[in-house]
N, C-alpha and C positions, 0 to 999 in steps of 0.2 A: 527624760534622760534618753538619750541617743546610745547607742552602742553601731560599732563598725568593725566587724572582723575582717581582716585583709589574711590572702598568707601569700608569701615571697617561694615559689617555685613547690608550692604544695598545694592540693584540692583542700579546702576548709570545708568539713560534713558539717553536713547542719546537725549535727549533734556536740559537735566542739563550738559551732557557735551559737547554739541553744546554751552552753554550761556554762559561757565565758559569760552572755548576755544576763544569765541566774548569778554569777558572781559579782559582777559588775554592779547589782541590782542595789548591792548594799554598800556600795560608795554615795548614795543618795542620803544614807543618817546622819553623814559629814559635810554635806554641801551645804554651804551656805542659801547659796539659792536655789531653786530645780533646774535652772539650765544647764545641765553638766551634759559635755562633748565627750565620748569616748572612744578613742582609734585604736584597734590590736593588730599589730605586725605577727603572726605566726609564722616561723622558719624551724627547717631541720639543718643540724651542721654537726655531722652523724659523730659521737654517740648521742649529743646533746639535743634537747629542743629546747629556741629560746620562744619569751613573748617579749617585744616589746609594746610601747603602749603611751597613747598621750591623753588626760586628761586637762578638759578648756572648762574653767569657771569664769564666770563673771570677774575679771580682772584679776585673773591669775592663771598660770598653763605650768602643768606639771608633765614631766618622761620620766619612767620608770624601766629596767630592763629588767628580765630575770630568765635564769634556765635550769632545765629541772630533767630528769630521767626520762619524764612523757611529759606530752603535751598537757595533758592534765595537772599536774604536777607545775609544770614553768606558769599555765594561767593562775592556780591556786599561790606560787610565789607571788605573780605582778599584783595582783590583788590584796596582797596582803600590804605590798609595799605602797601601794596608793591608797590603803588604808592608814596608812601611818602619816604618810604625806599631808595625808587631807584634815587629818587630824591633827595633826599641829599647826596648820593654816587655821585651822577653826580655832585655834586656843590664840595665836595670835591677833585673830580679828576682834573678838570678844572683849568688850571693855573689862576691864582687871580691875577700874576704880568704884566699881557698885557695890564691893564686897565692905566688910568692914574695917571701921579706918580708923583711928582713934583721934584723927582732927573733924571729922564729923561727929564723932561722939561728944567732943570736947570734955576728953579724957586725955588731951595733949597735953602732956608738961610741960 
C-alpha cells in the first residue's frame, strides 16, 4: 500500500503525514487486492480544513472529500468515508451465489 500526502498551500509535518499514513493502514481489510494507491490533498480554507483523497484498486478508483475543525479531524472523516467505500466494493465483488440456495438444496418447489 502506497500512501501520498500532498497539501495545496500548506507545509505537511511529518506528523500529519505519519497519522494519515496509520489511518490509511486499515483500508487494506477491505482491499480486495494489496495494490491499493493512496493520494491526500491537505488544504486550509479558514475556519475549515478539508482532505480530499483518491483511492486506485485494481479496476476500480474511488474520491472522497471531507472537512472537519482540524486537520486531524477532516483525515479521520476521509478515512472513514473510504471505509465505507471500499466496503461496499467488496460486497459487490463477492460472489452472493455460494450462500445457501434452496435450488441447490433441491428443497425447490
Amino acid at each position: 500500500m502506497q500512501v501520498e500526502v500532498h497539501g495545496q498551500n500548506i507545509e505537511v509535518t511529518d506528523a500529519l503525514k505519519q497519522y494519515a499514513e496509520e489511518k490509511m493502514a486499515r483500508l487494506e481489510r477491505h482491499a480486495v487486492s494489496r495494490d491499493v494507491d493512496v493520494r491526500i490533498q491537505l488544504r486550509v480554507d479558514k475556519p475549515d480544513h478539508h482532505a480530499a483523497g483518491n483511492v486506485k484498486l485494481a479496476g476500480a478508483d474511488f474520491h472522497a472529500d471531507a472537512s472537519g475543525q482540524t486537520m486531524y479531524a477532516a483525515i479521520d472523516l476521509l478515512t472513514d468515508k473510504f471505509d465505507r467505500l471500499l466496503l461496499k466494493h467488496k460486497e459487490k465483488t463477492v460472489d452472493h451465489h455460494r450462500g445457501e440456495n434452496p435450488a441447490r438444496e433441491g428443497t425447490f418447489g
